[in-house]
VEXZALUM-949502 format. One record per residue (C-alpha): residue number from 1; chain; residue in one letter; x, y, z. Coordinates in steps of 0.25 Angstrom, whole numbers, plus 5000, padded with zeros to 4 digits. Layout:
{NUM, 'A', 'A', {X, Y, Z}},
...
END
This chain:
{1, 'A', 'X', {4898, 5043, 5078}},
{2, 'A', 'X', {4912, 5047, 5082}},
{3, 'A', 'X', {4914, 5035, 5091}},
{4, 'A', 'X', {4907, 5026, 5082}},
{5, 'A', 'X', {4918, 5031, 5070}},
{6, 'A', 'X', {4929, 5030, 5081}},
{7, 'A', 'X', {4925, 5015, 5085}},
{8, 'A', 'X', {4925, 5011, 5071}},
{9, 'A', 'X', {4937, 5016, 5067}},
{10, 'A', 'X', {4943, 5010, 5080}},
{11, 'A', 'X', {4935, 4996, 5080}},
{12, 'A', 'X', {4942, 4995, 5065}},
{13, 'A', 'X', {4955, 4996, 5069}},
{14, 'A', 'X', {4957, 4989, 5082}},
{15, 'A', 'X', {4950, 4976, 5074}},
{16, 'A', 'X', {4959, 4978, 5062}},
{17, 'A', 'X', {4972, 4981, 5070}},
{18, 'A', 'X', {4969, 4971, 5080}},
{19, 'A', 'X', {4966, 4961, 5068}},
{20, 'A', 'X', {4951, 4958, 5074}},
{21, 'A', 'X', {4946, 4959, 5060}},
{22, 'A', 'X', {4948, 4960, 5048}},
{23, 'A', 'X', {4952, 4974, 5040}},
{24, 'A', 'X', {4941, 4971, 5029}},
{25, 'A', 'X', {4931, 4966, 5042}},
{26, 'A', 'X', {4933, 4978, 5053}},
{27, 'A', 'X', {4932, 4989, 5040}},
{28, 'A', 'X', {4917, 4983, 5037}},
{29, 'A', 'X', {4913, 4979, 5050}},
{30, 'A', 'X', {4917, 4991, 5059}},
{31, 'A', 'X', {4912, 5002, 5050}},
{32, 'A', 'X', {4899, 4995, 5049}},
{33, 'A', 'X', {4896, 4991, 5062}},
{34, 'A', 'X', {4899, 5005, 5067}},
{35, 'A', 'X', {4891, 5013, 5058}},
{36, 'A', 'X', {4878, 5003, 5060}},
{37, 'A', 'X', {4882, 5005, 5077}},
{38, 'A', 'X', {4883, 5021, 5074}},
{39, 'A', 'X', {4868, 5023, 5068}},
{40, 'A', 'X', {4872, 5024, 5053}},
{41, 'A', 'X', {4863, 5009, 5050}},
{42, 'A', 'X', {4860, 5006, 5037}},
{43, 'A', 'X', {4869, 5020, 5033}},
{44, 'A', 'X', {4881, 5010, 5035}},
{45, 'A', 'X', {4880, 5001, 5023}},
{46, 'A', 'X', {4879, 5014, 5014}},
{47, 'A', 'X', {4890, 5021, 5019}},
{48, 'A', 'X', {4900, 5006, 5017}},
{49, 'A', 'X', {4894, 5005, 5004}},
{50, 'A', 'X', {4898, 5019, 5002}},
{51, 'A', 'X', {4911, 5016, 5007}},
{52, 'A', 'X', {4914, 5003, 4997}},
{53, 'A', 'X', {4909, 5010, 4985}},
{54, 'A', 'X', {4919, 5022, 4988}},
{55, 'A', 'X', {4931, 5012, 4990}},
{56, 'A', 'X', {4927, 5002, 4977}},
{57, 'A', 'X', {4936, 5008, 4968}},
{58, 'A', 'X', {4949, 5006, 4977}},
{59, 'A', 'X', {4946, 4994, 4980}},
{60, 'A', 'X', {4944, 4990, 4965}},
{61, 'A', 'X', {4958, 4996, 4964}},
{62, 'A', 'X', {4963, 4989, 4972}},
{63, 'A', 'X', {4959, 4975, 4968}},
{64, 'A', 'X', {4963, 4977, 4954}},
{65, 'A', 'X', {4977, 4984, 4956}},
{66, 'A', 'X', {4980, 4969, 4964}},
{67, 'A', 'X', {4976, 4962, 4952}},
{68, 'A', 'X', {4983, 4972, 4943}},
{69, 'A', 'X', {4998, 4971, 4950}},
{70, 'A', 'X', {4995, 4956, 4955}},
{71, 'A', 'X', {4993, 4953, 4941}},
{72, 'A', 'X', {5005, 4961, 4935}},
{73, 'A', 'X', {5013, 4954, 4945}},
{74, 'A', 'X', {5009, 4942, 4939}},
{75, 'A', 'X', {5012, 4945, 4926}},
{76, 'A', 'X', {5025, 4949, 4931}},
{77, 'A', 'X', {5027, 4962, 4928}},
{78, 'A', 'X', {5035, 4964, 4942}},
{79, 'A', 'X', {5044, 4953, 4939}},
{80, 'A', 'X', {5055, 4959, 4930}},
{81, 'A', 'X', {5056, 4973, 4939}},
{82, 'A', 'X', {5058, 4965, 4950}},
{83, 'A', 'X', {5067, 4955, 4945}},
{84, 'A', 'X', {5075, 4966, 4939}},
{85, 'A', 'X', {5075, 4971, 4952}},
{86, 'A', 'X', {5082, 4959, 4958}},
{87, 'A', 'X', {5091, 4957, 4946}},
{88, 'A', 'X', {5096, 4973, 4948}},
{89, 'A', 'X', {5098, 4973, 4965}},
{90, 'A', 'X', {5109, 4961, 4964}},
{91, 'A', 'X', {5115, 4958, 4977}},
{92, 'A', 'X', {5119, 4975, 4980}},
{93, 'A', 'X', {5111, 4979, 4993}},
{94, 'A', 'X', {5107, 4991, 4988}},
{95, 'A', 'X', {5101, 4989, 4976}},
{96, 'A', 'X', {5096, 4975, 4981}},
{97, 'A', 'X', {5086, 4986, 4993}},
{98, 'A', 'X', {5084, 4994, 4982}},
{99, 'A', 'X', {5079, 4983, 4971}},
{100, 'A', 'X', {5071, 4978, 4984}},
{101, 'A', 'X', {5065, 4991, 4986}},
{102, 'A', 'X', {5063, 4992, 4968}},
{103, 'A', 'X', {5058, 4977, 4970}},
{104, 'A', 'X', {5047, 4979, 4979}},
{105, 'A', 'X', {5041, 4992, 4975}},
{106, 'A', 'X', {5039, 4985, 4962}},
{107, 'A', 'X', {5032, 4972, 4969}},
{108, 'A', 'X', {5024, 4980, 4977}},
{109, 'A', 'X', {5017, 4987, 4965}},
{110, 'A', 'X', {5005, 4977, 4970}},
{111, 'A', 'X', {5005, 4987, 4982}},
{112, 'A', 'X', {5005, 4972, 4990}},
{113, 'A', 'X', {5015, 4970, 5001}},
{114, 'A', 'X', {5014, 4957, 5003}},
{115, 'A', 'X', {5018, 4955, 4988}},
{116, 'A', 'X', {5029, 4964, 4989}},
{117, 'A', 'X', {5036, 4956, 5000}},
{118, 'A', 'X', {5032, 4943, 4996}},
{119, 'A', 'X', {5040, 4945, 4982}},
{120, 'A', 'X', {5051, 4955, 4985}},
{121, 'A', 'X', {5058, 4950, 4998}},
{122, 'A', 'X', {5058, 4935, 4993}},
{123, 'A', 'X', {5067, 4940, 4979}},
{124, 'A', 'X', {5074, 4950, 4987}},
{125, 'A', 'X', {5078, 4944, 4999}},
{126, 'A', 'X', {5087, 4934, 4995}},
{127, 'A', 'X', {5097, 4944, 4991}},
{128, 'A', 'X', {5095, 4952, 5005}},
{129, 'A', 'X', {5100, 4938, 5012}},
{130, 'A', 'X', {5111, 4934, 5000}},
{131, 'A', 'X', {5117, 4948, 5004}},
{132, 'A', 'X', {5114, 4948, 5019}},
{133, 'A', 'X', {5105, 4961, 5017}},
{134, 'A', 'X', {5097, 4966, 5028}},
{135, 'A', 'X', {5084, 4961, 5026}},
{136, 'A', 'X', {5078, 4973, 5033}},
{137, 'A', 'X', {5081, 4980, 5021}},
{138, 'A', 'X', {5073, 4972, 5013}},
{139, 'A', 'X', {5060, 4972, 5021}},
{140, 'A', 'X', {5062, 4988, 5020}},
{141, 'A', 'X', {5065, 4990, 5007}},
{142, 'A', 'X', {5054, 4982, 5003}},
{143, 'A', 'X', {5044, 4988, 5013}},
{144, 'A', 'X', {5048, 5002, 5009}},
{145, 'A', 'X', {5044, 4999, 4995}},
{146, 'A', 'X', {5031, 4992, 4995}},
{147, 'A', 'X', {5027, 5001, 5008}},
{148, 'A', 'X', {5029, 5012, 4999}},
{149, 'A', 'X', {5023, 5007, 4987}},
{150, 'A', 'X', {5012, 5004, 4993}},
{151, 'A', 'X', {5007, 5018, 4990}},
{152, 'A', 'X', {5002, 5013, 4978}},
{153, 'A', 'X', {4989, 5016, 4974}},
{154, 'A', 'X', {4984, 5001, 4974}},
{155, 'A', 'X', {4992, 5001, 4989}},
{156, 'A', 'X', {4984, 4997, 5001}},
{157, 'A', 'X', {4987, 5010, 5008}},
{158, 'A', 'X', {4982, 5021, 4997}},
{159, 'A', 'X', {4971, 5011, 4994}},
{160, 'A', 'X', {4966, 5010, 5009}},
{161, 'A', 'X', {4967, 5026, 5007}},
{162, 'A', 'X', {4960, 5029, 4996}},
{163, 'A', 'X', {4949, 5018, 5002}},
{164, 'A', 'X', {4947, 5024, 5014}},
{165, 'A', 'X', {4948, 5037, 5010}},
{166, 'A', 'X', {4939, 5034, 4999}},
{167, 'A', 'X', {4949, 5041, 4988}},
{168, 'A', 'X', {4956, 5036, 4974}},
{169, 'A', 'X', {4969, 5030, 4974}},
{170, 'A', 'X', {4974, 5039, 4965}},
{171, 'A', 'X', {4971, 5050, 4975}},
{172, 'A', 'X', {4977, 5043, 4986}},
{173, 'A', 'X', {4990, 5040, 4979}},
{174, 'A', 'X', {4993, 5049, 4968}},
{175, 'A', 'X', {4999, 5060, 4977}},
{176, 'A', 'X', {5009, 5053, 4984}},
{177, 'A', 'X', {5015, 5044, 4974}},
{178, 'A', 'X', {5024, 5053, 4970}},
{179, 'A', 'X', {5029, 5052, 4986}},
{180, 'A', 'X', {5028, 5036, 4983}},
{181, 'A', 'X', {5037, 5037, 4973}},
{182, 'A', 'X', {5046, 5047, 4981}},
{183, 'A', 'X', {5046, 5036, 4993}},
{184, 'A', 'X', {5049, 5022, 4984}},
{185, 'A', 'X', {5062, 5030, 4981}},
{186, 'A', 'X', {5064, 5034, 4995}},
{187, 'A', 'X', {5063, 5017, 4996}},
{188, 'A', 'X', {5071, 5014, 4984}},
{189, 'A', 'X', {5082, 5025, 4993}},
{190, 'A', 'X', {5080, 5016, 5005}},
{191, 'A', 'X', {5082, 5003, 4998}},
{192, 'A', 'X', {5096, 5009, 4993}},
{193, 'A', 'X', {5099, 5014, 5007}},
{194, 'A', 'X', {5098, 5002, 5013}},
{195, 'A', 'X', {5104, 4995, 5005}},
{196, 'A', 'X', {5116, 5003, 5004}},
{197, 'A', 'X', {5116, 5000, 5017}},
{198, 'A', 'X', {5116, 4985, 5016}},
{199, 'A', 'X', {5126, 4987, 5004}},
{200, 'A', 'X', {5136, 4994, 5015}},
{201, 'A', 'X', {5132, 4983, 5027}},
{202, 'A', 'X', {5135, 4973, 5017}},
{203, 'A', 'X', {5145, 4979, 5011}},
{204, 'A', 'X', {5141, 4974, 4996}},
{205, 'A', 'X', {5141, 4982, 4984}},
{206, 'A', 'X', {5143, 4974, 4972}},
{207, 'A', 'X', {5131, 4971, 4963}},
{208, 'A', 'X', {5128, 4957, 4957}},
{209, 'A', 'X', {5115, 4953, 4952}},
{210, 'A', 'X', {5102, 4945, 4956}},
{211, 'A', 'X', {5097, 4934, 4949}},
{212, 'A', 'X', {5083, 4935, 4956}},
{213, 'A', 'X', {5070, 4935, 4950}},
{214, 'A', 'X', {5056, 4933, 4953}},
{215, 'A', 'X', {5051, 4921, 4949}},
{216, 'A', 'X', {5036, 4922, 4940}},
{217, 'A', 'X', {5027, 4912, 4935}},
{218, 'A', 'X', {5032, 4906, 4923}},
{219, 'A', 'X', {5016, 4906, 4919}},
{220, 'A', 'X', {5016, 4920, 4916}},
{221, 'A', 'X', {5030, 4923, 4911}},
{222, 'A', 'X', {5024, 4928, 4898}},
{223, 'A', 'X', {5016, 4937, 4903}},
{224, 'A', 'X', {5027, 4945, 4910}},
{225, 'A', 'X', {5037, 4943, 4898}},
{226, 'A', 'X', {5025, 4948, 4888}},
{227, 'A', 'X', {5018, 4959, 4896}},
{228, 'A', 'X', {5027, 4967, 4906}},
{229, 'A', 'X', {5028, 4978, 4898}},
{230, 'A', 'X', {5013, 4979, 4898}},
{231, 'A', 'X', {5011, 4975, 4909}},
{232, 'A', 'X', {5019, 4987, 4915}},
{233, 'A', 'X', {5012, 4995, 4905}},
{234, 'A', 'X', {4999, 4994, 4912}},
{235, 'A', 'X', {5003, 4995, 4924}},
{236, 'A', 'X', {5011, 5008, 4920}},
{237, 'A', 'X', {4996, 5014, 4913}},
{238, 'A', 'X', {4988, 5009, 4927}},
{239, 'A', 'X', {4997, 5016, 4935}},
{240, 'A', 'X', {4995, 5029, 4927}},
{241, 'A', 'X', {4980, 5029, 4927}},
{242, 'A', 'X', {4980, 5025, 4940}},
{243, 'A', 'X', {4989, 5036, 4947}},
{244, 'A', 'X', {4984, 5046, 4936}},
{245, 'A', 'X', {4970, 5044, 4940}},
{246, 'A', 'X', {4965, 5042, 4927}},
{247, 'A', 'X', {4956, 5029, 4928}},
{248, 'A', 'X', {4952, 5023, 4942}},
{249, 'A', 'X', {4962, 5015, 4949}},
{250, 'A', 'X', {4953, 5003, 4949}},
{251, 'A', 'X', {4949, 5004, 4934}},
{252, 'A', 'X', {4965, 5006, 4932}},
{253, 'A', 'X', {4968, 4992, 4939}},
{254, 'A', 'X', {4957, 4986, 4934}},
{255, 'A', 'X', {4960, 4989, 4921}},
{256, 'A', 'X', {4976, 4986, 4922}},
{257, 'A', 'X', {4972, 4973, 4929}},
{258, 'A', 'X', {4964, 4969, 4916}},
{259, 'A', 'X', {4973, 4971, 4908}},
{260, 'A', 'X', {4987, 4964, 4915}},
{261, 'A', 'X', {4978, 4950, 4916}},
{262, 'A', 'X', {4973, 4951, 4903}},
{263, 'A', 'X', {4986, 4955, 4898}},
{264, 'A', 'X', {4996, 4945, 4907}},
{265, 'A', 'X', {4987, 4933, 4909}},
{266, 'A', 'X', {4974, 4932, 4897}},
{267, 'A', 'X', {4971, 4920, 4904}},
{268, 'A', 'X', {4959, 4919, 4910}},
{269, 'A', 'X', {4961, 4909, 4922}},
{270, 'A', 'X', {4975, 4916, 4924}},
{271, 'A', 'X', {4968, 4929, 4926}},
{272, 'A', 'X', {4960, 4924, 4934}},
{273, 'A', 'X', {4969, 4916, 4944}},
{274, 'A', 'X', {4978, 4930, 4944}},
{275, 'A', 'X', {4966, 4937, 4949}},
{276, 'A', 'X', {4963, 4926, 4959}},
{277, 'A', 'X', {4978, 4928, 4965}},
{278, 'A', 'X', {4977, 4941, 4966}},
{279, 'A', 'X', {4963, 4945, 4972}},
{280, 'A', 'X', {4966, 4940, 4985}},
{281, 'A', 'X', {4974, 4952, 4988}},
{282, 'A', 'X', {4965, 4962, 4981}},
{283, 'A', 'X', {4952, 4956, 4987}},
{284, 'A', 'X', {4959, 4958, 5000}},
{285, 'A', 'X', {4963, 4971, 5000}},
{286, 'A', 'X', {4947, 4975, 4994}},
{287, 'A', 'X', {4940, 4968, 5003}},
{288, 'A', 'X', {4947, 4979, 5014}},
{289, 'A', 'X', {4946, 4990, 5007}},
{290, 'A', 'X', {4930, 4987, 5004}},
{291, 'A', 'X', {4930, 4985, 5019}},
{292, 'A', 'X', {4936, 4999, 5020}},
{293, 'A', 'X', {4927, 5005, 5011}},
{294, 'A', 'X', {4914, 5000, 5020}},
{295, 'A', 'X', {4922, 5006, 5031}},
{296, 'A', 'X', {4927, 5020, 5026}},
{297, 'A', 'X', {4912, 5021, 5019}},
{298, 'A', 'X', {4905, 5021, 5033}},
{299, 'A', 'X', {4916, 5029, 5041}},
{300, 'A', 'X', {4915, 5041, 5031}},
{301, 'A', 'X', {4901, 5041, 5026}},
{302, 'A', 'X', {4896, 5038, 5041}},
{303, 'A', 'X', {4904, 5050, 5044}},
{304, 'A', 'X', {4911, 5045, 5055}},
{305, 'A', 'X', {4927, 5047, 5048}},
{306, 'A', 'X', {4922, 5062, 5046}},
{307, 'A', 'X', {4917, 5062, 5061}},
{308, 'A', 'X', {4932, 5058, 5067}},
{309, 'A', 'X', {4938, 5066, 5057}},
{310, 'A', 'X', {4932, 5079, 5062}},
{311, 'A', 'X', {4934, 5073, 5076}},
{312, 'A', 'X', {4950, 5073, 5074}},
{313, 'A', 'X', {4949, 5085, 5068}},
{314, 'A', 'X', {4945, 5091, 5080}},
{315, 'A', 'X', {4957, 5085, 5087}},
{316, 'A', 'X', {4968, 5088, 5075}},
{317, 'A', 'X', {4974, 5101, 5076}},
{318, 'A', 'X', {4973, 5109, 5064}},
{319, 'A', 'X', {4988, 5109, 5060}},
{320, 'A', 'X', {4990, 5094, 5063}},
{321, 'A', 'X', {4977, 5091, 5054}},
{322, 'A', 'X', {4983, 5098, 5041}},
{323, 'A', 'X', {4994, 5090, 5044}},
{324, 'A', 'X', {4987, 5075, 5046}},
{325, 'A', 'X', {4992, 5072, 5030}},
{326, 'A', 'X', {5007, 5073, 5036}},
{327, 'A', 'X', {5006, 5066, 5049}},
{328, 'A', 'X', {4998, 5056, 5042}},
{329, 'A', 'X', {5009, 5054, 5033}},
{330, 'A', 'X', {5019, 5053, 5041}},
{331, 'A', 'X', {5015, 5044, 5050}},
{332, 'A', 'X', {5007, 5034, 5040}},
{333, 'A', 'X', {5018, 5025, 5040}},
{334, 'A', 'X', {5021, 5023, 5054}},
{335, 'A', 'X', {5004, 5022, 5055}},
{336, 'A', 'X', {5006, 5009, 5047}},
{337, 'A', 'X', {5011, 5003, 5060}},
{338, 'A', 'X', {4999, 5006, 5068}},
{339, 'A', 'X', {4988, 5005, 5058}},
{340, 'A', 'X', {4985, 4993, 5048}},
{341, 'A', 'X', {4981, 5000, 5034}},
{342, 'A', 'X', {4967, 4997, 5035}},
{343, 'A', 'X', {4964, 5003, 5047}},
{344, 'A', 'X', {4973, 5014, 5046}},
{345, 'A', 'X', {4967, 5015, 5032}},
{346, 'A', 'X', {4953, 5015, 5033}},
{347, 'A', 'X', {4953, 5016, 5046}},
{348, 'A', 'X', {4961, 5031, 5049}},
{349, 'A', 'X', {4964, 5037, 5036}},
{350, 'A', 'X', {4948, 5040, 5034}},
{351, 'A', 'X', {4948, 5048, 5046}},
{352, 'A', 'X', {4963, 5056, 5045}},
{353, 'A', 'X', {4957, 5058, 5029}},
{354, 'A', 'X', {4944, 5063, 5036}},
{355, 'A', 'X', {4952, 5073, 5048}},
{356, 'A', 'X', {4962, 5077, 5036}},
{357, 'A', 'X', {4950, 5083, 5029}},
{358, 'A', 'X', {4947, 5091, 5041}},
{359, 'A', 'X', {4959, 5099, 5039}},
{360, 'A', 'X', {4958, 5099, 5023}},
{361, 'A', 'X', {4966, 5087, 5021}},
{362, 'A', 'X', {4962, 5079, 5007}},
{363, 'A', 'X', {4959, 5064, 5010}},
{364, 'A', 'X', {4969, 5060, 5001}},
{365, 'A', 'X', {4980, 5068, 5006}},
{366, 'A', 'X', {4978, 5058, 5020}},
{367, 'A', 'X', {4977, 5047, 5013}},
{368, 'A', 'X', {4991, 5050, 5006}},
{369, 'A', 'X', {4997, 5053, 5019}},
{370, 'A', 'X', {4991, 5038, 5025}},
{371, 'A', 'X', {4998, 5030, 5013}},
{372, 'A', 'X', {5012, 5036, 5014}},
{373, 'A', 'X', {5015, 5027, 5025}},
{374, 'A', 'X', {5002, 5022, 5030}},
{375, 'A', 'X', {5005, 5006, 5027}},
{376, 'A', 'X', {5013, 5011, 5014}},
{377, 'A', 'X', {5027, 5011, 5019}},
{378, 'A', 'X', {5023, 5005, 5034}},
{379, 'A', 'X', {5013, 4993, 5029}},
{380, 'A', 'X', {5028, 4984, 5028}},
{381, 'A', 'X', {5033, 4988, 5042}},
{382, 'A', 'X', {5017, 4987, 5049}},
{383, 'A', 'X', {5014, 4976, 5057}},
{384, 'A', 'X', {5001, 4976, 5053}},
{385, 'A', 'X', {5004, 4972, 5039}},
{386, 'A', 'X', {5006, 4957, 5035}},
{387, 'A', 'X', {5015, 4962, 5023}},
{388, 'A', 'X', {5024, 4968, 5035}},
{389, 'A', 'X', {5026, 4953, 5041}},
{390, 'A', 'X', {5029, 4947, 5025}},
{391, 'A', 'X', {5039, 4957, 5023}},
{392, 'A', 'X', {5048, 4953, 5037}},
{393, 'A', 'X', {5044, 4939, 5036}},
{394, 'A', 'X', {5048, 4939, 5021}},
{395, 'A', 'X', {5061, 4949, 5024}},
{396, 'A', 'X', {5064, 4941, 5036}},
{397, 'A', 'X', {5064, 4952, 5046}},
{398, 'A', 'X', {5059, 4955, 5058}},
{399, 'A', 'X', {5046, 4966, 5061}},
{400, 'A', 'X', {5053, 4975, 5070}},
{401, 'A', 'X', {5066, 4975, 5063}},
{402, 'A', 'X', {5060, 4977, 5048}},
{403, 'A', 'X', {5051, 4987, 5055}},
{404, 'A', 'X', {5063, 4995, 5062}},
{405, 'A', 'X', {5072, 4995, 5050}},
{406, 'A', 'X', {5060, 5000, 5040}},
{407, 'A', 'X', {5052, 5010, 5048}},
{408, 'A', 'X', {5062, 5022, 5045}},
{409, 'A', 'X', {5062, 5019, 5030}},
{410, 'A', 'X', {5047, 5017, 5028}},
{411, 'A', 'X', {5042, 5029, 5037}},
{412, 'A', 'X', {5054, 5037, 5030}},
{413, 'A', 'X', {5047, 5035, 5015}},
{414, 'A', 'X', {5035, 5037, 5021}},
{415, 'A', 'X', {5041, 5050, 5025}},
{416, 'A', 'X', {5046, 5053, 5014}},
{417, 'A', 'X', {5035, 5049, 5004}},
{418, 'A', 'X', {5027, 5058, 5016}},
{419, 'A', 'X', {5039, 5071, 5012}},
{420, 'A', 'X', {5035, 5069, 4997}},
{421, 'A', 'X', {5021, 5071, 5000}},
{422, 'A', 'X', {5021, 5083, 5007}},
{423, 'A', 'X', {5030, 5088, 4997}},
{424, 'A', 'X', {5021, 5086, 4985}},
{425, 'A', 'X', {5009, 5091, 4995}},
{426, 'A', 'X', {5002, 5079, 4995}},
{427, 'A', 'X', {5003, 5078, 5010}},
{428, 'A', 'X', {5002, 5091, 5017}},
{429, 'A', 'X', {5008, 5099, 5028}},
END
């Protein structure tokens, strides 16, 4: 059964690396085809049942949280922070990389990259090229923020981990928000050193004020002029009980996403065009992590992740296994280079959760480690990212040179955020 395991995981990764198939397609397929060839028969359906029914809840999450931020965005909720934003950096390098950094931590909210970069760079770029500011700066800034706000509990990371490790997000995240926090200042630092930087290279330092702002749809202007406060009031209370643990994260978006439609758009056929727009994404991302959950449902009730964990456990010296939360950590950003996050994902964290629980290591404390780099600060540097290619293509930089002028920021937060961690004993040493 050992070989049969190792074939899967390996079949699974060459074909998705390799782009041979589909994520969603290699995580039903490989899994299913193997355990049938291993002897398990009819035994297989139950276990990726088994598997599904454990990673419902997520996915429901998931779905909703889409629709909950799609809409508040919408609504325009965003729309006055980030054209204040604008208004404040004026034409001073330094605050215009720190407001870029400000500006993109707010857009990102959605925990969508793609998002982030299609709205931030088009309003900030302009005044990078009026002022002949590196735009190399921009892409880092930007990537710095929404790579480390994508910690978020509706993130694709920490939900791939709670997936696959078959845990809440709220276990997953709630322990290293506080280093989150500690890293989005350690960004906010790096926007403000860099652009002091610019502002000596450039040699400006007087302030004058933009008169950027987003443009919105005029057909929903009341809705943002009559509901922000509320709206903001919603969001506030669902990220309470979602973090506090209170009410299950998917009941919590369920609920919130009930209540922005109803409140911003009563219109029937408006709702229903707003959920249209936005279940493309959401249906995406659930039809993957579905898949995962056939795939992660036959590796551990199969037995076969429990089998290669023993197996590396017999290879992994003791001191080195109590330290697997640290190296994990430390290395998860550069990993995002190697591994896409499905693959690593769902894929390897299953099997480094199962070896760290050899050496007394909680499931959750691995998953931690995995999201403080993992595709979190790396996914806007990987080339195995689209969002990657948008970002340069939108900045108007080149791969290798966004990638050598970033690297050292995004592996230093993840350093940092890694520091905070071990501090607080959420990872340990």
């Amino acid at each position: 059964m050992l070989l049969t395991s190792l074939l899967i995981i390996l079949i699974l990764l060459v074909l998705i690396l390799s782009k041979k198939m589909s994520a969603m397609g290699a995580l039903i397929l490989v899994p299913v085809v193997g355990a049938l060839l291993a002897g398990f028969g009819w035994e297989t359906f139950d276990f990726a049942l088994k598997g599904i029914k454990d990673i419902a809840p997520v996915v429901a999450m998931f779905v909703f949280a889409i629709l909950f931020f799609g809409i508040l965005t919408d609504a325009g909720m965003f729309n006055p922070i980030i054209n204040t934003i604008l208004k404040w950096v004026g034409t001073n390098p330094t605050l215009i990389a720190v407001g870029t950094a400000l500006l993109a931590m707010t857009v990102h909210f959605d925990g969508s990259g793609a998002t982030t970069f299609l709205i931030v760079i088009p309003a900030i770029l302009p005044l990078y090229e009026k002022l002949q500011m590196d735009r190399r700066v921009m892409a880092c800034v930007v990537s710095l923020a929404a790579g480390t706000m994508n910690l978020l509990p509706w993130g694709g990371p920490t939900i791939r981990a709670a997936s696959a490790l078959n845990l809440s997000v709220t276990e997953i995240y709630s322990p290293v928000m506080i280093p989150q926090l500690v890293g989005l200042l350690f960004v906010i630092f790096i926007a403000w050193h860099l652009g002091k930087k610019e502002s000596k290279r450039l040699n400006i330092s007087n302030i004058t004020y933009a008169d950027k702002t987003v443009e919105t749809d005029d057909s929903t202007n009341t809705s943002k002029s009559k509901f922000f406060w509320l709206n903001v009031g919603i969001t506030l209370i669902a990220l309470y009980f979602l973090i506090s643990g209170l009410v299950p994260p998917a009941l919590v978006f369920m609920i919130g996403t009930v209540l922005v439609l109803m409140l911003n758009f009563p219109n029937l056929e408006k709702q229903k065009d707003l959920i249209f727009n936005h279940s493309r994404a959401a249906i995406l991302m659930a039809s993957i992590l579905l898949a995962a959950g056939v795939f992660t449902g036959i590796m551990k009730e199969s037995g076969m992740i429990a089998q290669m964990a023993e197996s590396a456990v017999d290879v992994i010296p003791t001191t080195a296994g109590k330290k697997l939360p640290l190296i994990l950590a430390v290395l998860s950003m550069p990993l995002s280079f190697l591994f896409d996050p499905n693959s690593f994902y769902f894929g390897f964290l299953p099997i480094l959760a199962q070896t760290g629980a050899e050496f007394g290591i909680a499931p959750a404390t691995m998953g931690q480690a995995a999201i403080l780099g993992q595709m979190t600060t790396g996914f806007p540097l990987s080339p195995l990212t689209a969002a990657t290619f948008l970002l340069i293509g939108l900045a108007k930089v080149d791969l290798a040179d966004h990638q050598k002028f970033t690297f050292k920021y995004a592996f230093l937060t993840t350093l940092v955020m890694t520091s905070i961690s071990v501090i607080m004993g959420v990872i340990p040493i």
